[in-house]
Structure formats: C-alpha cells, structure tokens
CHARMM-style PDB file with segment names, atoms N, HN, CA, C and O in Angstrom:
ATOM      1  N   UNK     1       0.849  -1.202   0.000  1.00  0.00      PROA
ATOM      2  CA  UNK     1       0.000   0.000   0.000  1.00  0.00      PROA
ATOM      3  C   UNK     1       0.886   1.255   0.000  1.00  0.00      PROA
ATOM      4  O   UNK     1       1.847   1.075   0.748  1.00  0.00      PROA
ATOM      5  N   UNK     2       0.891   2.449  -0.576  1.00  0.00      PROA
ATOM      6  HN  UNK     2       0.110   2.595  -1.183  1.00  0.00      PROA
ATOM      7  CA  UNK     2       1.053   3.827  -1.020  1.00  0.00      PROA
ATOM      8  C   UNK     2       0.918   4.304   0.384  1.00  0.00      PROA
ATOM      9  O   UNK     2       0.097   4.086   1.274  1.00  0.00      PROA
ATOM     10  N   UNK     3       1.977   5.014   0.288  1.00  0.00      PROA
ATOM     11  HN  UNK     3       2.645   5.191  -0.435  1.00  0.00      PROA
ATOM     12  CA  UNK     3       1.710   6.085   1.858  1.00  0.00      PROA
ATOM     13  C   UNK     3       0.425   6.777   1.438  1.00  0.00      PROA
ATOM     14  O   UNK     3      -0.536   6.600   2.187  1.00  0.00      PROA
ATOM     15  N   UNK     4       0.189   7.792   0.003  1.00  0.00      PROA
ATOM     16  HN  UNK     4       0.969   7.936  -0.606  1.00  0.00      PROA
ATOM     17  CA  UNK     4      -0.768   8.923   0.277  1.00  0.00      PROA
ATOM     18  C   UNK     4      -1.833   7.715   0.296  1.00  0.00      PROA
ATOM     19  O   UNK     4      -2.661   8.126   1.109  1.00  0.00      PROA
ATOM     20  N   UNK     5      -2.319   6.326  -0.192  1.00  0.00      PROA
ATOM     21  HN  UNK     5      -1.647   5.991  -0.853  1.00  0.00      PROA
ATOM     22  CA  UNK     5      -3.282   5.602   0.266  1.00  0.00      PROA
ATOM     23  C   UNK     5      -3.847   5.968   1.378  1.00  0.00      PROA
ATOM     24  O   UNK     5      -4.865   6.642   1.537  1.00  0.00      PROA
ATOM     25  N   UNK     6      -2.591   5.127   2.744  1.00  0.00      PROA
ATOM     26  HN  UNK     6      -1.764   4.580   2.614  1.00  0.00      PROA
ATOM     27  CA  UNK     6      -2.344   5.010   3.596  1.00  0.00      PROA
ATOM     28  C   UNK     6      -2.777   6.502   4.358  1.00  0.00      PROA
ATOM     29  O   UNK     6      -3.658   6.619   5.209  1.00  0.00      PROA
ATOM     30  N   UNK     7      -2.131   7.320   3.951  1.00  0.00      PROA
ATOM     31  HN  UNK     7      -1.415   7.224   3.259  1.00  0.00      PROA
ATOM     32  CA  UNK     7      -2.965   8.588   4.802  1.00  0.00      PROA
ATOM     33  C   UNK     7      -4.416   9.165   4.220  1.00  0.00      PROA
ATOM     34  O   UNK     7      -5.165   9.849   4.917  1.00  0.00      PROA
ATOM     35  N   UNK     8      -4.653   8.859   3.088  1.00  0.00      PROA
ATOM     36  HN  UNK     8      -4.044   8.303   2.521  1.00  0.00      PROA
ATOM     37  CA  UNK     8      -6.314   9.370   3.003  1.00  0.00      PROA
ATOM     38  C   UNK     8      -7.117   8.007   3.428  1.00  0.00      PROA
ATOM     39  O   UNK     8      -8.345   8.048   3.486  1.00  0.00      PROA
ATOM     40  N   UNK     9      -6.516   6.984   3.678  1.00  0.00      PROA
ATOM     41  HN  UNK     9      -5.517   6.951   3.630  1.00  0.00      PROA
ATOM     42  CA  UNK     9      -7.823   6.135   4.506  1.00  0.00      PROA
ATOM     43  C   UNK     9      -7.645   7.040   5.825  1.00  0.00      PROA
ATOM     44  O   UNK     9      -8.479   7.892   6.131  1.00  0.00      PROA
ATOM     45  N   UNK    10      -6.553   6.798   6.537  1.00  0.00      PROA
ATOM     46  HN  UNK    10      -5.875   6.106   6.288  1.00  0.00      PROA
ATOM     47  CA  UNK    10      -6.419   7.547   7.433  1.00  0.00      PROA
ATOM     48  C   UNK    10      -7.327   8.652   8.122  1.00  0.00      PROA
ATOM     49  O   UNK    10      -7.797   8.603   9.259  1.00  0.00      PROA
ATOM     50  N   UNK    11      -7.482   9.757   7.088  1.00  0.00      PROA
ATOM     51  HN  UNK    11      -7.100   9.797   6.164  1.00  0.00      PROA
ATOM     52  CA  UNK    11      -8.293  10.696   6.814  1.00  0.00      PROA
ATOM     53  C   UNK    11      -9.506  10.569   6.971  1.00  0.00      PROA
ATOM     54  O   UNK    11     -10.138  11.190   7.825  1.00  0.00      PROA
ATOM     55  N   UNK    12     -10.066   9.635   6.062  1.00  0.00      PROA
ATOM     56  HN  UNK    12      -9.552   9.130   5.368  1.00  0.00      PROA
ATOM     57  CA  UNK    12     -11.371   9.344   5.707  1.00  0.00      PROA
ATOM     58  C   UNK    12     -11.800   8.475   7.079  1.00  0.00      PROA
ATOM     59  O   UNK    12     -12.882   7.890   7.125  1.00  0.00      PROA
ATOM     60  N   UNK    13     -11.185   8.458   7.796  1.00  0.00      PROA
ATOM     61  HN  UNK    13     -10.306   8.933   7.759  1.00  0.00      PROA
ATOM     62  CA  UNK    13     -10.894   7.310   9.180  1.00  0.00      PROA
ATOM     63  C   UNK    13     -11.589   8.611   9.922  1.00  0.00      PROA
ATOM     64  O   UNK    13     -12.765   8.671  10.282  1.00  0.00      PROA
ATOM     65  N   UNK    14     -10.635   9.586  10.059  1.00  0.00      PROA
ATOM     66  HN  UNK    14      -9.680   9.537   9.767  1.00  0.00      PROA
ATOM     67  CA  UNK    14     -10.924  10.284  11.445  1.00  0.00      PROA
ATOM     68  C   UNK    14     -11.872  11.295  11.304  1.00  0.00      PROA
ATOM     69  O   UNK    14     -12.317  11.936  12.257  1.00  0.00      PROA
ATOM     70  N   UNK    15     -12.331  11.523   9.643  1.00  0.00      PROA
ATOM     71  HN  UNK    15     -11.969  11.002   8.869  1.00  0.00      PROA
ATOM     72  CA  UNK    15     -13.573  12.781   9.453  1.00  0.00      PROA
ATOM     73  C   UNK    15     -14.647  12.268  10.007  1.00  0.00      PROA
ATOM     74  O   UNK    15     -15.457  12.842  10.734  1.00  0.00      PROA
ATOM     75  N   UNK    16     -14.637  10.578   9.456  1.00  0.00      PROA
ATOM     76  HN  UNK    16     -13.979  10.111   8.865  1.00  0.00      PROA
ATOM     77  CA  UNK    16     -16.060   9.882   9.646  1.00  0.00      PROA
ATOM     78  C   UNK    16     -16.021   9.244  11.161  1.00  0.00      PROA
ATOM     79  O   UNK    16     -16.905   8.407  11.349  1.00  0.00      PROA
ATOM     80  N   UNK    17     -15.146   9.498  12.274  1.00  0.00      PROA
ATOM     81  HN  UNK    17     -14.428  10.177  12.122  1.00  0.00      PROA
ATOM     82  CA  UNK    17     -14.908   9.272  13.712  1.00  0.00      PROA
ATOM     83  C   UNK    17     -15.409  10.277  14.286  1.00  0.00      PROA
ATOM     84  O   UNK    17     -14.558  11.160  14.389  1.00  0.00      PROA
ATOM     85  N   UNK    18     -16.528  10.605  14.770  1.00  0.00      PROA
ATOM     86  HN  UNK    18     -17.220   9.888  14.686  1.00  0.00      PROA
ATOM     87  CA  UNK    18     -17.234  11.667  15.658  1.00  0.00      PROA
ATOM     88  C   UNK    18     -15.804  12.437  16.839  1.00  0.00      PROA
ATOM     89  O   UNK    18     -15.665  13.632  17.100  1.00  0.00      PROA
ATOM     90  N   UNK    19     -15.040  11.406  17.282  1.00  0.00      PROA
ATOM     91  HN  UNK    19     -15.153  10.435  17.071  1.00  0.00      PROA
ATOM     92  CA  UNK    19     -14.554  11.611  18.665  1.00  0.00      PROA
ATOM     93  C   UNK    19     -13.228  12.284  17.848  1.00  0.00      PROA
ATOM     94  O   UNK    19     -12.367  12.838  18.533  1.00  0.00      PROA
ATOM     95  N   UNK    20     -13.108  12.240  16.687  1.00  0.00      PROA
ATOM     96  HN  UNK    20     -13.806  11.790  16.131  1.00  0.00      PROA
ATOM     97  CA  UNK    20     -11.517  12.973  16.406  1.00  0.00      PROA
ATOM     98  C   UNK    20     -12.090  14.392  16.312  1.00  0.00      PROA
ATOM     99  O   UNK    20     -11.311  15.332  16.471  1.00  0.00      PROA
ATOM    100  N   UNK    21     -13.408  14.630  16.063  1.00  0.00      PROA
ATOM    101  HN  UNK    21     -14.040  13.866  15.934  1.00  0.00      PROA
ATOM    102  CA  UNK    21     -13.834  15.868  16.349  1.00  0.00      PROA
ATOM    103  C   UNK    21     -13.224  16.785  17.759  1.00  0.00      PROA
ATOM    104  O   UNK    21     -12.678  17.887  17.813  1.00  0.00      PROA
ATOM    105  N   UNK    22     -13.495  16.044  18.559  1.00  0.00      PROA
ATOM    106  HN  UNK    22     -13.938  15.149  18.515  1.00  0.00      PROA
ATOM    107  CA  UNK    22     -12.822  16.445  20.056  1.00  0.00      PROA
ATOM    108  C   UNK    22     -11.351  16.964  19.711  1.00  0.00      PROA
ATOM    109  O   UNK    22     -10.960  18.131  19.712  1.00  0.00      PROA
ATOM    110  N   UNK    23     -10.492  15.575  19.359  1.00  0.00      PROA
ATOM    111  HN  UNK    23     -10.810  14.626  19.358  1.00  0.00      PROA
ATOM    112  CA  UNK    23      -9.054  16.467  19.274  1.00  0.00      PROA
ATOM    113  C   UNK    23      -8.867  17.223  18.510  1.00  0.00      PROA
ATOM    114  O   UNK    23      -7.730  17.688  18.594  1.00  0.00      PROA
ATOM    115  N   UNK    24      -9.773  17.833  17.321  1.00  0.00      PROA
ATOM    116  HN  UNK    24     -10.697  17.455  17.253  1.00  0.00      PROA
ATOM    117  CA  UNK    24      -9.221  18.836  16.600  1.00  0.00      PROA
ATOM    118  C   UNK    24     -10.015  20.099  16.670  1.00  0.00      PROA
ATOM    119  O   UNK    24     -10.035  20.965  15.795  1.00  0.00      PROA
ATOM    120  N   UNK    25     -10.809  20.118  18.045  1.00  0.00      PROA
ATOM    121  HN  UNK    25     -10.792  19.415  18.756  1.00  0.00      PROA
ATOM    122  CA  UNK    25     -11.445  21.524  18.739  1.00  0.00      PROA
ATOM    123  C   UNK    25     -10.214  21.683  19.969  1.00  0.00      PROA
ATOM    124  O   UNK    25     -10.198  22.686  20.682  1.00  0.00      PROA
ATOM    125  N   UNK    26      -9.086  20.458  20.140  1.00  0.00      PROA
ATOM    126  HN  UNK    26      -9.099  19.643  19.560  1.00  0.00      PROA
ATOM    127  CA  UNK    26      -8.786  20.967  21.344  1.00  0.00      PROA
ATOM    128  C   UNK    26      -7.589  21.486  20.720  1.00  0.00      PROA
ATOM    129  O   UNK    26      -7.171  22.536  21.208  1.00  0.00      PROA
ATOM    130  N   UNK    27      -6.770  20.861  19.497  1.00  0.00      PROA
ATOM    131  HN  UNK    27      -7.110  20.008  19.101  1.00  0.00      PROA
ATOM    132  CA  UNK    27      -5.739  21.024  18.658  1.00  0.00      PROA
ATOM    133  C   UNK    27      -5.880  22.586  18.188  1.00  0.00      PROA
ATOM    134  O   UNK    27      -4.882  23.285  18.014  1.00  0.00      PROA
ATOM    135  N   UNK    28      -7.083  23.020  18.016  1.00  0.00      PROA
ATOM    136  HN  UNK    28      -7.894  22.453  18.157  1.00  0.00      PROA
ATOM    137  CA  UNK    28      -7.526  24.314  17.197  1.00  0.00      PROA
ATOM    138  C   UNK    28      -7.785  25.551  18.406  1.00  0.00      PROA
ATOM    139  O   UNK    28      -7.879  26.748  18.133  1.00  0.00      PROA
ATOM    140  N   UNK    29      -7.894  24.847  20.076  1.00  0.00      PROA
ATOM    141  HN  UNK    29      -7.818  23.874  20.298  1.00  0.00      PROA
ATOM    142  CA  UNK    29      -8.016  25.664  21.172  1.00  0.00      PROA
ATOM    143  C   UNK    29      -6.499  25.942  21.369  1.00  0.00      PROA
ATOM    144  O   UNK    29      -6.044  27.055  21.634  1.00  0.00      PROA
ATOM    145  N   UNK    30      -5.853  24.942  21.230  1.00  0.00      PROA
ATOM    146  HN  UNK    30      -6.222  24.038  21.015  1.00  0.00      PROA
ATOM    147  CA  UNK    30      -4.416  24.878  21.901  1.00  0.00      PROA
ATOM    148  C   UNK    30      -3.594  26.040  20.899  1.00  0.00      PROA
ATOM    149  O   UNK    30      -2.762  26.804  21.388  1.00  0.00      PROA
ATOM    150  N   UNK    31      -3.836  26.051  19.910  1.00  0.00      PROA
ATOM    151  HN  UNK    31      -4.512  25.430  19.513  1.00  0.00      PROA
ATOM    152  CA  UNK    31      -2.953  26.774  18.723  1.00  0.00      PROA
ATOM    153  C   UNK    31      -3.835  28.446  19.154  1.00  0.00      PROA
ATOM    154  O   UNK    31      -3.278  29.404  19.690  1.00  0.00      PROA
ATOM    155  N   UNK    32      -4.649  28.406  18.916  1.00  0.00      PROA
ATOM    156  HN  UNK    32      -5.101  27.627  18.481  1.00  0.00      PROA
ATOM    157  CA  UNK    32      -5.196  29.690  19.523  1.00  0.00      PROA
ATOM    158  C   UNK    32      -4.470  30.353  20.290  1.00  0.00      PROA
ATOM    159  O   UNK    32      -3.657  31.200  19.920  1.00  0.00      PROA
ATOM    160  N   UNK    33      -4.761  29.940  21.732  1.00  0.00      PROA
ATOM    161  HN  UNK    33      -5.422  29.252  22.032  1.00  0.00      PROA
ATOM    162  CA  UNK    33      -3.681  30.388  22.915  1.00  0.00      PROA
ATOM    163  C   UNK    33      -2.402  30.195  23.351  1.00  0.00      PROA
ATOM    164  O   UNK    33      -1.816  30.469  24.399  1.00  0.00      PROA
ATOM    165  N   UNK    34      -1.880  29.301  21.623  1.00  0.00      PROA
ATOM    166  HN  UNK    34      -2.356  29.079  20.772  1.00  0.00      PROA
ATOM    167  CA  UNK    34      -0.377  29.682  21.599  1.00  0.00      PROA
ATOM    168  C   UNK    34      -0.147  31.610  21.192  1.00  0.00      PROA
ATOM    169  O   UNK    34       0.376  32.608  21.689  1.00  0.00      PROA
ATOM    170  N   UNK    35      -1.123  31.107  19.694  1.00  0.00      PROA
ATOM    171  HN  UNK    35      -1.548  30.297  19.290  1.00  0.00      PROA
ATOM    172  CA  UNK    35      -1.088  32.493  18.833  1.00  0.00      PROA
ATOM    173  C   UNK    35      -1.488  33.846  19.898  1.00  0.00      PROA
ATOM    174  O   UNK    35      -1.320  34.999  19.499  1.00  0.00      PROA
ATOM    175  N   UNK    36      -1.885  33.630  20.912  1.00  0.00      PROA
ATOM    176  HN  UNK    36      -2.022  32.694  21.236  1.00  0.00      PROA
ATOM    177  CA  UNK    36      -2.830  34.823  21.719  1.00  0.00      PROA
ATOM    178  C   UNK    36      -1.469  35.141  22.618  1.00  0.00      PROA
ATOM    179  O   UNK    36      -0.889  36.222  22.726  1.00  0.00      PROA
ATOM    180  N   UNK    37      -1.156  33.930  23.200  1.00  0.00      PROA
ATOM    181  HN  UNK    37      -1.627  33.052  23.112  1.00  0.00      PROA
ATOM    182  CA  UNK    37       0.418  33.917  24.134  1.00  0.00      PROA
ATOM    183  C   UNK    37       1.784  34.634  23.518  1.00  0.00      PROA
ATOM    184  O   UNK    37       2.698  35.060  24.223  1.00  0.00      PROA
ATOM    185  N   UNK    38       1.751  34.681  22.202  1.00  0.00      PROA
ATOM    186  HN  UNK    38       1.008  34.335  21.629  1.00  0.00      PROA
ATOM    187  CA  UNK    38       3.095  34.961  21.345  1.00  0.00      PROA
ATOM    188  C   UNK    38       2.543  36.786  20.941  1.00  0.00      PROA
ATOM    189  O   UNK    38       3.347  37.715  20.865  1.00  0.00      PROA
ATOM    190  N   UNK    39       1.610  36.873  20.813  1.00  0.00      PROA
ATOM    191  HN  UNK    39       0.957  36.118  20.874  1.00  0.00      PROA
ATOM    192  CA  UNK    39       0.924  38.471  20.339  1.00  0.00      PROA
ATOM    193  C   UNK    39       0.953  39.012  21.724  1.00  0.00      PROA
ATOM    194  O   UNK    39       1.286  40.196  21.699  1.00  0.00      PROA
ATOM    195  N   UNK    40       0.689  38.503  23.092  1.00  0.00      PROA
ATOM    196  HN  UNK    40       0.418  37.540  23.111  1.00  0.00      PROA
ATOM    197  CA  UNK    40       0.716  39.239  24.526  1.00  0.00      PROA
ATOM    198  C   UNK    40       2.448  39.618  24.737  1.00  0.00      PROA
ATOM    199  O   UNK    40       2.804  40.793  24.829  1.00  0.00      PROA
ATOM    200  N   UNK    41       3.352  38.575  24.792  1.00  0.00      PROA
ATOM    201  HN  UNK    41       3.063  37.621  24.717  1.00  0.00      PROA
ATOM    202  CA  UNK    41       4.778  38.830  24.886  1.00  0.00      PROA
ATOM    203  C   UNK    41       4.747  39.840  23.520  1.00  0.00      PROA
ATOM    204  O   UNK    41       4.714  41.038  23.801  1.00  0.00      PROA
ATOM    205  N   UNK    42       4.754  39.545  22.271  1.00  0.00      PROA
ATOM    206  HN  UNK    42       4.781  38.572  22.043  1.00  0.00      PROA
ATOM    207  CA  UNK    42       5.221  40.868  21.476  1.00  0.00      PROA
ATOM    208  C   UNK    42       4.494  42.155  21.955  1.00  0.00      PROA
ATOM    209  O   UNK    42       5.196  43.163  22.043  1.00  0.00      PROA
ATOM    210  N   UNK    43       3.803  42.206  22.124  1.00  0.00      PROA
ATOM    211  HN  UNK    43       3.233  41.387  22.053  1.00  0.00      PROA
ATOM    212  CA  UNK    43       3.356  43.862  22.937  1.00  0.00      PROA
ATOM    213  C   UNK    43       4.071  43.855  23.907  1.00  0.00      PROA
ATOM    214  O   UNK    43       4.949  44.694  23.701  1.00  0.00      PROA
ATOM    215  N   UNK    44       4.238  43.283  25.071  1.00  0.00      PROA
ATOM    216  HN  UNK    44       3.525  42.602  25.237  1.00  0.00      PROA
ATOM    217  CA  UNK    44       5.176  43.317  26.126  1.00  0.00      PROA
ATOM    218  C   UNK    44       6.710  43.684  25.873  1.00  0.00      PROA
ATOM    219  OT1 UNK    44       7.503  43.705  26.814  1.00  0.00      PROA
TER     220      UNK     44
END
C-alpha cells in the first residue's frame, strides 16, 4: 500500500470518527492560545 493511500484512509478514518472531532477543537483551542500567548509577549 502507497503512503498517500495510507494517509487518506487515514483521513477518511478520522472525518467519519465523531470523537476525532474532540481532538481537533482541542488542537484548534491549543494553537489559539499559543497564537494569543506569542501576540501578549510581542506587545510586552
């Protein structure tokens, strides 16, 4: 099997997985309040 196979089952794995929903609201929280953390120190 093809890696890009291999990663769009992958894919098609975790869109159609309700619960990967979770890690990529927490993945998309976490990057947030990196980006919010790095803009507070540059004003500082």
């Amino acid at each position: 099997m093809e890696a890009s196979e291999y990663l769009k089952m992958i894919k098609e794995r975790l869109i159609s997985d309700s619960a990967s929903w979770g890690s990529l609201v927490t993945l998309a929280l976490g990057i947030t309040v990196l980006v919010t953390l790095m803009m507070f120190y540059a004003q500082g």
